[in-house]
C-alpha positions as CSV (number, residue, x, y, z in Angstrom):
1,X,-27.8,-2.5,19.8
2,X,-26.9,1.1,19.0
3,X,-24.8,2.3,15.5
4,X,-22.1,2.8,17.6
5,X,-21.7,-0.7,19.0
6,X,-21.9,-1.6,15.3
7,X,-19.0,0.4,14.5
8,X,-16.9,-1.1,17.2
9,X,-17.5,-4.2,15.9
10,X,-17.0,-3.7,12.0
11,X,-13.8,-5.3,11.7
12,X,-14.4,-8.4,13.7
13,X,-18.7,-8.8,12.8
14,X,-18.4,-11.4,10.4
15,X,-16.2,-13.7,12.4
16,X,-18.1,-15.8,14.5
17,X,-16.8,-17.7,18.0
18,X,-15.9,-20.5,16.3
19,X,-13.8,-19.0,13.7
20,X,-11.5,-17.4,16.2
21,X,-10.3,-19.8,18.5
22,X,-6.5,-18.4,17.6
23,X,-7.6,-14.9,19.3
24,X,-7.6,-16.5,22.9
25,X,-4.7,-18.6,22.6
26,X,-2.2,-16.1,21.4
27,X,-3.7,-13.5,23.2
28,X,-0.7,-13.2,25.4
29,X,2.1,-13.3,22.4
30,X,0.0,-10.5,20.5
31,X,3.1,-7.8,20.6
32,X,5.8,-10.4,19.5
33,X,3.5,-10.8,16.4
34,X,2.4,-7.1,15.6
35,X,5.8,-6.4,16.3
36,X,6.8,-9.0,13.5
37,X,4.4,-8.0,11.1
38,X,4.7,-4.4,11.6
39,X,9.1,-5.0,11.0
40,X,7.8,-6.8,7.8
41,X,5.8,-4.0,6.6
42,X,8.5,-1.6,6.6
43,X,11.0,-4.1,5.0
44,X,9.1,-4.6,2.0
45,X,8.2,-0.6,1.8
46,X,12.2,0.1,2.0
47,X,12.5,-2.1,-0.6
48,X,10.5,-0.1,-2.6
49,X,12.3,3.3,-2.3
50,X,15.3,1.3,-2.0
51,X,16.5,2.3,-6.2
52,X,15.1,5.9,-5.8
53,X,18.7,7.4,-5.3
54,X,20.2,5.8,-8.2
55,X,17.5,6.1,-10.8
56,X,19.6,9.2,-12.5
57,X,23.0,6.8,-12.3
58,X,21.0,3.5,-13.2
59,X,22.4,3.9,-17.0
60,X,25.9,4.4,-16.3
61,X,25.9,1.6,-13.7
62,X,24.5,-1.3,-15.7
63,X,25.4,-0.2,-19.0
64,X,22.3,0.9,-20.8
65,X,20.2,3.5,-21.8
66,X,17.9,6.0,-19.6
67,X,14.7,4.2,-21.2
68,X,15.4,1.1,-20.3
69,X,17.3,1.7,-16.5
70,X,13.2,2.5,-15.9
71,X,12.6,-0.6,-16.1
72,X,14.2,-1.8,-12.3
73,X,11.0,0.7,-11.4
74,X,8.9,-1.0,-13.6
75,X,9.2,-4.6,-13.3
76,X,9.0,-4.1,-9.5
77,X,5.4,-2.5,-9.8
78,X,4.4,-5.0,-12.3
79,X,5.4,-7.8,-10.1
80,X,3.9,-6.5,-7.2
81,X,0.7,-6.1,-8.7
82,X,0.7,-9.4,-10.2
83,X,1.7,-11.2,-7.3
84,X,0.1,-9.9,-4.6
85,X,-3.5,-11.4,-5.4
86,X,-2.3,-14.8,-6.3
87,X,-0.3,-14.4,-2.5
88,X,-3.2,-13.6,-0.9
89,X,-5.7,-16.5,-2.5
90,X,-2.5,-18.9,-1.3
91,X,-2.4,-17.3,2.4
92,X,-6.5,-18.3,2.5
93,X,-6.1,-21.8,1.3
94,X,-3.0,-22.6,2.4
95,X,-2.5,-20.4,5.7
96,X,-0.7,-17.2,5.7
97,X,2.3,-18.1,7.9
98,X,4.1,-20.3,5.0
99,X,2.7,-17.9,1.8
100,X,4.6,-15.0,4.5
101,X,7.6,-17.2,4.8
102,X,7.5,-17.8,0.7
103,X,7.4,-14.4,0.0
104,X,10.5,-13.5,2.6
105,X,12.4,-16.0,0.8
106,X,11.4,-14.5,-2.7
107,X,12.9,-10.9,-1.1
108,X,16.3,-12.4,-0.1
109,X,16.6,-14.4,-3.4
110,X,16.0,-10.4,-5.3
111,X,18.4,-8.9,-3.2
112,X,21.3,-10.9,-3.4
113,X,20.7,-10.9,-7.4
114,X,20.4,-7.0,-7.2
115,X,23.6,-7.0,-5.1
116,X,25.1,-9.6,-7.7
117,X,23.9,-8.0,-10.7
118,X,26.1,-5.8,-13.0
119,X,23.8,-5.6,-15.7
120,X,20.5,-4.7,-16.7
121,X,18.9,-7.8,-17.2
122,X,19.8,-9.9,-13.8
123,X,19.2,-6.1,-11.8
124,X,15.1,-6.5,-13.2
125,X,14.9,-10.0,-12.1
126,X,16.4,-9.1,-8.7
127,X,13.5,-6.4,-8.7
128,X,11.1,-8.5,-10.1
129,X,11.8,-10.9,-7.0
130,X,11.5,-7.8,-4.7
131,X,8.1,-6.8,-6.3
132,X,6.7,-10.2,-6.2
133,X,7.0,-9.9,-2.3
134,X,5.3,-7.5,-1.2
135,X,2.0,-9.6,-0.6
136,X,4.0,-9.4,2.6
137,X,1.8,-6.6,4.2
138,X,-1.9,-7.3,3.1
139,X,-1.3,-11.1,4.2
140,X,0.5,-9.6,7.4
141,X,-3.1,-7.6,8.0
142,X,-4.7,-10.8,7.5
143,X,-2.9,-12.7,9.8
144,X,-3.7,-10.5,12.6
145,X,-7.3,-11.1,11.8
146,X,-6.5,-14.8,12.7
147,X,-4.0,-14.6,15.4
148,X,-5.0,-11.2,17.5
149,X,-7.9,-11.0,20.5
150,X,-11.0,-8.5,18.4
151,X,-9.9,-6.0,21.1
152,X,-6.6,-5.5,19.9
153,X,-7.1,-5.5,16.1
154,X,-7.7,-2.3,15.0
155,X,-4.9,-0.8,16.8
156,X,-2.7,-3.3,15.4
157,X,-4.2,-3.0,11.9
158,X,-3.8,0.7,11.8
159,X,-0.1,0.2,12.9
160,X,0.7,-2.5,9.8
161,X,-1.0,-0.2,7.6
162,X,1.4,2.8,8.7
163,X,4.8,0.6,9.1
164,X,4.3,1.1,5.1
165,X,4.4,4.8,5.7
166,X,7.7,4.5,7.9
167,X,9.4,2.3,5.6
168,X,9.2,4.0,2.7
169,X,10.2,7.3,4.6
170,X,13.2,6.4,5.9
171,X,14.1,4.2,3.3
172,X,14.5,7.5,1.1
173,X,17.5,8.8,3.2
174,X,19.1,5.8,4.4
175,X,19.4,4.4,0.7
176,X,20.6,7.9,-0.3
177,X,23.3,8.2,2.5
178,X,24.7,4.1,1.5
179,X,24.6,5.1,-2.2
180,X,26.5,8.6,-1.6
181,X,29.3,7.2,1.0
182,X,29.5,3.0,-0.1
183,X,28.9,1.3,-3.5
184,X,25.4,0.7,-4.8
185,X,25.9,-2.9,-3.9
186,X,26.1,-2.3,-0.5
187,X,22.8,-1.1,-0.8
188,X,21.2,-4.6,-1.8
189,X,23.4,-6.4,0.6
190,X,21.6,-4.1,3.2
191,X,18.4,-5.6,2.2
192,X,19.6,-8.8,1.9
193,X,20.5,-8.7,5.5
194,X,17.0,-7.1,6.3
195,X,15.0,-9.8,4.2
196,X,17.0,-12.1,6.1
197,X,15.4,-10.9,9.5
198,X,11.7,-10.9,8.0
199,X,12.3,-14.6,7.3
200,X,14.1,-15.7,10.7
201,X,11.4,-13.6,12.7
202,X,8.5,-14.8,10.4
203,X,9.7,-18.7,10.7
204,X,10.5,-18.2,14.9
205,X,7.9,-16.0,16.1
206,X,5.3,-15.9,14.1
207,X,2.4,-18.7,15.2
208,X,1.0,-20.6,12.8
209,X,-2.0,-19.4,11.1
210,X,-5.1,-21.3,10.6
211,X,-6.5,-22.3,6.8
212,X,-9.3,-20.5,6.2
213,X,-10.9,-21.6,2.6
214,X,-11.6,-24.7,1.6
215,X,-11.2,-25.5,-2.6
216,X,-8.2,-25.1,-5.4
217,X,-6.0,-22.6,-6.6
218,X,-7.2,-21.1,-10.0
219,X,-4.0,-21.0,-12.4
220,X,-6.2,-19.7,-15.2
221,X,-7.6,-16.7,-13.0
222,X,-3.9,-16.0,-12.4
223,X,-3.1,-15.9,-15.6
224,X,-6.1,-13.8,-16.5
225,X,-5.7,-11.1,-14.5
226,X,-1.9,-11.3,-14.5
227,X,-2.0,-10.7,-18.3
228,X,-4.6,-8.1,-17.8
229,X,-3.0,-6.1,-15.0
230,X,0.3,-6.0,-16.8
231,X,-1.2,-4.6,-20.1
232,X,-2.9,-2.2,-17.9
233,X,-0.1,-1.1,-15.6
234,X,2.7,-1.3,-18.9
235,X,0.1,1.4,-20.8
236,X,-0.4,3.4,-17.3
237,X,3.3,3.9,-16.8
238,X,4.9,4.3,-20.2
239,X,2.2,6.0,-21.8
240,X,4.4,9.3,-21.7
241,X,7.9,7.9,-22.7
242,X,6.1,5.5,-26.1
243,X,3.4,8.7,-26.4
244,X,-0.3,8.2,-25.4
245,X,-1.9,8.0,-28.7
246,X,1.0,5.3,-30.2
247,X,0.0,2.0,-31.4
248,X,1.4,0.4,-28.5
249,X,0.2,2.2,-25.3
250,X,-3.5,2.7,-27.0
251,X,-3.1,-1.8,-27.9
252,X,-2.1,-2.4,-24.3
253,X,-4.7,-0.4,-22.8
254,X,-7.9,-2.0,-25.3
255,X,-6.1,-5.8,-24.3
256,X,-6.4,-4.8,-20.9
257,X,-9.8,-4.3,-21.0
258,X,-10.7,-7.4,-22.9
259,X,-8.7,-9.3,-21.1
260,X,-9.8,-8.3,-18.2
261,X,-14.1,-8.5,-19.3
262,X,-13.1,-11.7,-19.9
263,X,-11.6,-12.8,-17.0
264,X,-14.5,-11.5,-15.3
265,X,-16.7,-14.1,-17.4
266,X,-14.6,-16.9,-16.2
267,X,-14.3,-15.6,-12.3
268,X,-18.3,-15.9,-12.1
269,X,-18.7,-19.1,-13.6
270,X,-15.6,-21.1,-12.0
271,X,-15.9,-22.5,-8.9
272,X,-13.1,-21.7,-7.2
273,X,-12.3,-18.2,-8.8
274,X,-9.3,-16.1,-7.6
275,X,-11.3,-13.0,-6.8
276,X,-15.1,-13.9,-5.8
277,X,-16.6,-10.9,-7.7
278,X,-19.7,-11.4,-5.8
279,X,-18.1,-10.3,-2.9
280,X,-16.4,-7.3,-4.4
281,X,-19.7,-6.2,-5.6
282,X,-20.8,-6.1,-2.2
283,X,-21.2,-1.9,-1.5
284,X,-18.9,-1.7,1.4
285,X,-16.1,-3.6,-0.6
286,X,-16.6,-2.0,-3.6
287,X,-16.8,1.3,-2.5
288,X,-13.7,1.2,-0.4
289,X,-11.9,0.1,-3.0
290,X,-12.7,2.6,-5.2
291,X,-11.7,4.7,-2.2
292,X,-8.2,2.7,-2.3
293,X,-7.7,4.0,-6.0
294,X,-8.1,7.5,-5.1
295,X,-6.3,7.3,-2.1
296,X,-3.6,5.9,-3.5
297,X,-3.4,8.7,-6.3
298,X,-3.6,11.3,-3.9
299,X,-1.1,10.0,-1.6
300,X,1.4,9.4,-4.4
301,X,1.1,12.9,-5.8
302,X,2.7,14.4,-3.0
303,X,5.6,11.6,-3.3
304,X,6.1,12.7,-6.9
305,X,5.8,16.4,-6.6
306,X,7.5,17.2,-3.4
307,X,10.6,15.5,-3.6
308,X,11.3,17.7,-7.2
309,X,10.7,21.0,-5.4
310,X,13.0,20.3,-3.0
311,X,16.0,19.4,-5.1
312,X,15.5,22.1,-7.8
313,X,18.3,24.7,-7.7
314,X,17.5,28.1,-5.7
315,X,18.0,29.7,-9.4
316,X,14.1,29.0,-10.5
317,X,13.0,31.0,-7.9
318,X,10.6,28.0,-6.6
319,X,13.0,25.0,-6.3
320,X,14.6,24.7,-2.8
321,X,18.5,23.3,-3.5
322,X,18.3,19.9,-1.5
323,X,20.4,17.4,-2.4
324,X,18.8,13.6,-2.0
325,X,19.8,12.7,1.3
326,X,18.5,16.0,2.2
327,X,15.3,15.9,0.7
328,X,14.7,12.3,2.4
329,X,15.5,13.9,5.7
330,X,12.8,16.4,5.0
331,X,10.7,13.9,4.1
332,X,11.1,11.4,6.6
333,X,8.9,12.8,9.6
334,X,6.1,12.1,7.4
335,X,6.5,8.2,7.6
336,X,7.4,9.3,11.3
337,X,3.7,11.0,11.9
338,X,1.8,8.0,10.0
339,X,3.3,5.7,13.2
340,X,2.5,8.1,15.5
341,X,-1.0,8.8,14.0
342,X,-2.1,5.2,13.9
343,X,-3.6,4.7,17.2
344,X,-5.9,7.6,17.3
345,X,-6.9,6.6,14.1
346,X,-8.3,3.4,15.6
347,X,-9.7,5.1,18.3
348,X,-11.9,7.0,15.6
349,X,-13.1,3.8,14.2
350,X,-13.8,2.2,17.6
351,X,-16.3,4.7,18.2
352,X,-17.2,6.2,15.1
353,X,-16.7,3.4,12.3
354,X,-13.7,2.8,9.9
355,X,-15.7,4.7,7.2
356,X,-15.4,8.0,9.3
357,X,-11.8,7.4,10.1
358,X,-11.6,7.0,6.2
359,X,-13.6,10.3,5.4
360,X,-11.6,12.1,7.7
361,X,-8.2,11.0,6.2
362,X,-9.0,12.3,2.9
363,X,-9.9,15.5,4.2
364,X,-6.6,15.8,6.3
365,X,-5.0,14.8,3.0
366,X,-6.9,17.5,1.0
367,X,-5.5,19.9,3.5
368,X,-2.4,18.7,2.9
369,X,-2.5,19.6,0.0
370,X,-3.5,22.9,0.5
371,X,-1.2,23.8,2.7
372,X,1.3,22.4,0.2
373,X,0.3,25.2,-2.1
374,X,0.4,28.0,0.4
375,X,3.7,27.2,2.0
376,X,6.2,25.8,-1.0
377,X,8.4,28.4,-0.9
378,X,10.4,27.2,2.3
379,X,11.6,23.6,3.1
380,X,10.0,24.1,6.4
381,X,6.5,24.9,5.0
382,X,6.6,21.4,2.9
383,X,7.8,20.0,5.6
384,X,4.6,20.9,7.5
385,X,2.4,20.1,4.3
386,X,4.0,16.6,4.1
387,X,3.2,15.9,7.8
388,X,-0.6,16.9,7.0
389,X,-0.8,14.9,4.2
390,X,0.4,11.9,6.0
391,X,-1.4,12.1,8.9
392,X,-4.5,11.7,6.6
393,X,-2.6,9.0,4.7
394,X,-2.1,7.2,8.0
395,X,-6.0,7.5,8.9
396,X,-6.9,6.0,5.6
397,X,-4.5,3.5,5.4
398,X,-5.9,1.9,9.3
399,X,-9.5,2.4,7.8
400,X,-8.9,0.4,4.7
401,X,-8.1,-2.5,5.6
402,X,-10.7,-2.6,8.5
403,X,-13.7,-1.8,5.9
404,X,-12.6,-4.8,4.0
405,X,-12.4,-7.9,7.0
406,X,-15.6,-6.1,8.2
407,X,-16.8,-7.3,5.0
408,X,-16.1,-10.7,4.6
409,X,-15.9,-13.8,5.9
410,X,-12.0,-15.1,7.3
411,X,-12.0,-17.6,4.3
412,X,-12.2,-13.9,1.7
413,X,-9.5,-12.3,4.3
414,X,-6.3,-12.6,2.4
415,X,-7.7,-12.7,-1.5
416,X,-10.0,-9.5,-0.1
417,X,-6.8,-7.6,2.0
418,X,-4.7,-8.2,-1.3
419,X,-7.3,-6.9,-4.0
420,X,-7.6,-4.1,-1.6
421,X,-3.8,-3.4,-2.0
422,X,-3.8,-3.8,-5.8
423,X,-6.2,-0.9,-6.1
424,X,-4.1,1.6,-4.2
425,X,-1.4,0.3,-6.5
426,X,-3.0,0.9,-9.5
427,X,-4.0,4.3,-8.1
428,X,0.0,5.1,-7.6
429,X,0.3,4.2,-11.2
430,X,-2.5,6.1,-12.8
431,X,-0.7,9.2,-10.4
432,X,2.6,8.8,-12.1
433,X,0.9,9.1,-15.5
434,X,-1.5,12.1,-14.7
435,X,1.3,14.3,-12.8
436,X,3.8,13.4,-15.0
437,X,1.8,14.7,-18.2
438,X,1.3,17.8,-16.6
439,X,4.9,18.6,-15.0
440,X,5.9,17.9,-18.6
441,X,3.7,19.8,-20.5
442,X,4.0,23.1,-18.1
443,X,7.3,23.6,-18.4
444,X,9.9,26.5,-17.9
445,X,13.3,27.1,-19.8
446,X,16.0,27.1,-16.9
447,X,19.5,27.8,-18.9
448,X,18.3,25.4,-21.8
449,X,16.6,22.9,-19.6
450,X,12.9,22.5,-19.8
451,X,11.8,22.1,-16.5
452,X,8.3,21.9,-14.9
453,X,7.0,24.9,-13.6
454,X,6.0,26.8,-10.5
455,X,2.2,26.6,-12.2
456,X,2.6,23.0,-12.9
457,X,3.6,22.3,-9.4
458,X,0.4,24.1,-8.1
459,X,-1.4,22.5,-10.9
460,X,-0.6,19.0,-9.4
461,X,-1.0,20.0,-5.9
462,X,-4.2,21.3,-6.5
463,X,-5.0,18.3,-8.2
464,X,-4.1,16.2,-5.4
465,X,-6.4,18.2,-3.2
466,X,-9.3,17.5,-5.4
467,X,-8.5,13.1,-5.4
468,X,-8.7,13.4,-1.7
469,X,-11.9,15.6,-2.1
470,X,-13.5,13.0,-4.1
471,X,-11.9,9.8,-1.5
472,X,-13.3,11.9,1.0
473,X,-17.2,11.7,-0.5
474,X,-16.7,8.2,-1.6
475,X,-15.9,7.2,1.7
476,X,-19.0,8.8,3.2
477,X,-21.2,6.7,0.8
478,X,-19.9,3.5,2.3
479,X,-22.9,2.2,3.8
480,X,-23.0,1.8,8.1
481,X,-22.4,-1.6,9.4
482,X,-25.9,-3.7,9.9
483,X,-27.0,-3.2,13.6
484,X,-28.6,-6.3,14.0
485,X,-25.8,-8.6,15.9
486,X,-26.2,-12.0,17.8
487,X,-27.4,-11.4,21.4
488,X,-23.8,-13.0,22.3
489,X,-21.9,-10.0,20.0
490,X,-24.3,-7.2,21.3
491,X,-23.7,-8.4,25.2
492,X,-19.7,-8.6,24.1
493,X,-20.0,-4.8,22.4
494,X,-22.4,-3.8,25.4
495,X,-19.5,-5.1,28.0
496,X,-16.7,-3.1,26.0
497,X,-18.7,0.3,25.8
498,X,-18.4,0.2,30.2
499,X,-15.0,-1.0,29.8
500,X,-15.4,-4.6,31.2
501,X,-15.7,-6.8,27.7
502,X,-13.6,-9.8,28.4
503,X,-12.9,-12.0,25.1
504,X,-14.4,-15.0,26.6
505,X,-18.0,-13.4,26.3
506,X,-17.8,-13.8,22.9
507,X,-18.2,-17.6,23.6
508,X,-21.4,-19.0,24.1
């Protein structure tokens, strides 16, 4: 069997015949359920944008200080983070349909507390609720692995992965237009209504999904690597507002490692672990997640850089005057492109492997980048630049995913998927820190304001360029897929290079 069958093959090798008997039978319903998944994917991204219009009014509205209003950001990222393993050990021992179902539930109980709230306090448990949904799309990605004919999942994988994209792009403009012309409640009824639909269509059209791992949930793992992930991402993201050298964000940071050396020690000697660290060692999962940290700090660079250029006033000579439903128009053909991108991306990892499709992306991102740094002076040119930039993102984001279920067996899916996720998001949270210290410590004086310069902008750009450099090698030392396949897997991958595979040959 050639390399190339191989790569055709990465995302579906380690499933035998026997393990997939939901491919055939659902073959016919497959675009009811992408079509679910996919609409759940870019629910639980709007969500996350969904406060990003009324970060600046947060203190005013629920009666508190600036310092503390950061916290509706914050507990939805630590809740996320948190969550999203534990949800995707659940959707492997327990199928993914009902964990799915859970977690919709989980983001219509948050929003109608957000859309309640009038105070700080019930607005970060409402968030928190929010956050600890959005195991939504990794389990979604599983799912297809367990309901979706082999011929159709990478397709379908690369469009989950970019629904994220979408979501979070038009979520920008849409929460900024209902927050400028209705109240902010309005806003989280909104969602409500939308978390609503991810539950009905999850519950009515979803199939069920078959239990892949046998053995217990580990409450001690989740608390391990809960604790450690929060002292971790707490340290990451409010490093610059306690200072980086106080007491505090230096204490969190040691726990985190100690915490997390010795969850490690327990994960490898329990026997139903959370997170098989065996299997993360394995190269190809290890390396791709490393891949999914830098990715996700060089895709969230743009997200934090971009957005400010385009709302400065005209008067620093760099900013381009957009108001925030403006600027999410500019930035909403990004998400747009991502969509668009996602089937050619799967293409590219049909033929050529998931880690080429990966490589690629980061380059595309790199020149994103670039072109970021050329054209800022116009909102046209970021425009352009943010369209690069999230073409690559929507390469990489197919690829991920496809690395990983090439990698394990469909017990590891959902745990695997979800880990996979959590390193992007600790990625996005390392980004915050790094481009925030250096937008605040190259600064301008604009009329008494200190605000961060046209050289700090290309400092951060350029320093996006180089993440998605280094993604870009990483994801080249991925090692190839084995080429030694089942005579019953090379016959299947022989019958789809002529164009005549047919699902059933991969029956004995």
């Amino acid at each position: 069997m050639t390399e190339t069958s191989a790569n055709q093959l990465s995302v579906q090798s380690t499933q035998s015949p026997a393990e997939s008997p939901a491919s055939e039978k659902y073959t016919a319903r497959s675009g009811p359920i992408v079509g679910v998944l996919a609409f759940s994917g870019i629910v639980a991204a709007v969500m996350q944008t969904l406060v990003v219009p009324l970060i600046g009014e947060m203190p005013e509205l629920l009666g508190t200080s600036a310092s503390n209003a950061t916290w509706v950001v914050t507990a939805t990222l630590l809740a996320a983070a948190v969550c999203t393993p534990i949800t995707g050990r659940l959707g492997d021992l327990y199928g993914k349909k009902p964990v799915m179902l859970a977690c919709s539930l989980l983001l219509v109980a948050g929003s109608v507390v957000c859309a309640l709230a009038t105070a700080l306090i019930p607005m970060i448990v409402g968030r928190s609720l929010q956050g600890a949904a959005m195991g939504l799309v990794p389990l979604g990605i599983s799912a297809m692995r367990d309901l979706l004919p082999p011929e159709k999942l990478g397709t379908s994988i690369a469009l989950m992965s970019a629904s994220m994209g979408i979501g979070g792009a038009l979520g920008l403009p849409i929460a900024a237009a209902v927050a400028e012309y209705s109240t902010w409640h309005a806003l989280f009824w909104g969602a409500t209504a939308l978390a609503v639909m991810v539950a009905a269509f999850i519950c009515f059209f979803l199939p069920a999904t078959p239990v892949t791992a046998h053995g217990k949930f580990d409450p001690a793992g989740a608390a391990g690597l809960g604790i450690g992930l929060v002292c971790l991402l707490l340290g990451v993201s409010k490093g610059a507002d306690w200072g980086w050298t106080s007491g505090l964000t230096l204490g969190l940071l040691v726990a985190s490692v100690l915490v997390f050396l010795a969850w490690g020690w327990f994960q490898l000697r329990t026997s139903d672990p959370l997170v098989d660290l065996r299997v993360t060692a394995r190269p190809v999962v290890l390396l791709t997640n490393l891949s999914s940290v830098v990715i996700g700090f060089a895709m969230y660079a743009q997200s934090l850089i971009v957005p400010q250029l385009l709302q400065l006033p005209t008067e620093t000579g760099y900013g381009l005057g957009q108001n925030m439903f403006q600027m999410g128009l500019w930035m909403a053909p990004g998400g747009v492109m991502m969509m668009m991108i996602a089937p050619v991306g799967a293409r590219i990892s049909y033929s050529r492997g998931p880690k080429i499709t990966l490589a690629i992306g980061a380059a595309v991102m790199a020149a994103g980048y670039l072109a970021a740094v050329a054209l800022m002076g116009s909102t046209w040119g970021l425009l352009v630049s943010v369209c690069i930039t999230n073409v690559g993102v929507g390469f990489a984001y197919g690829a991920m995913p496809a690395l990983i279920m090439g990698s394990v067996k469909s017990s590891e899916t959902g745990a695997a998927n979800s880990l996979n996720t959590l390193m992007r998001s600790i990625g996005t949270s390392v980004s915050a820190a790094v481009v925030g210290v250096v937008l605040a410590n190259m600064t301008t004086d604009f009329f008494g304001l200190s605000l961060p310069s046209e050289a700090g902008f290309h400092t951060g750009l350029l320093i996006g360029a180089a993440v998605a450099i280094v993604a870009a090698i990483i994801a080249l030392l991925i090692p190839s897929p084995a080429t030694k396949k089942s005579d019953a897997i090379s016959d299947h991958a022989a019958r789809e290079e002529t164009g005549t595979a047919d699902t059933a040959s991969m029956h004995p």
